[in-house]
C-alpha angles and dihedrals in degrees: 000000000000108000115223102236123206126204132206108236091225083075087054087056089047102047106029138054117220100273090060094056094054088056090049088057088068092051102043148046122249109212112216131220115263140179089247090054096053095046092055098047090057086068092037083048088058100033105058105016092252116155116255087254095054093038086062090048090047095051088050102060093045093051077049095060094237129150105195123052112195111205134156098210111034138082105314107222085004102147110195109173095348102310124101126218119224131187101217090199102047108108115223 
């Protein structure tokens, strides 16, 4: 089984120039904000002590389906509803 894997758009402005996102915009899919997944990061904000910013992107990638979130400033192993969150640039 191949996991989805969603990734905070804050790792795209580290690790690319401009001309690189533009190309990731033609292999990925970009999830949009919607009414359901701000409701749902309110809870997830209280829940589990996210900021309001990373509770959006959390609730993203599990409306998403995804079971990994790559991130370079959250919880690192932190499983909230099936999906982990890893810091791709924490070192062990």
């Amino acid at each position: 089984m191949t996991d989805k894997i969603f990734i905070d758009s804050n790792v795209w402005c580290y690790l690319f120039i401009k001309e690189n996102v533009r190309y990731m915009y033609k292999l990925c899919t970009v999830q949009n904000f919607s009414n359901k997944i701000i409701t749902a990061a309110f809870d997830l904000r209280e829940r589990y002590s996210l900021s309001f910013w990373d509770s959006i992107i959390v609730s993203s990638a599990l409306d998403s389906n995804c079971s990994i979130l790559a991130s370079e400033d959250m919880h690192n192993g932190l499983k909230i509803n099936g999906m982990v969150i890893t810091n791709i640039f924490q070192r062990s």
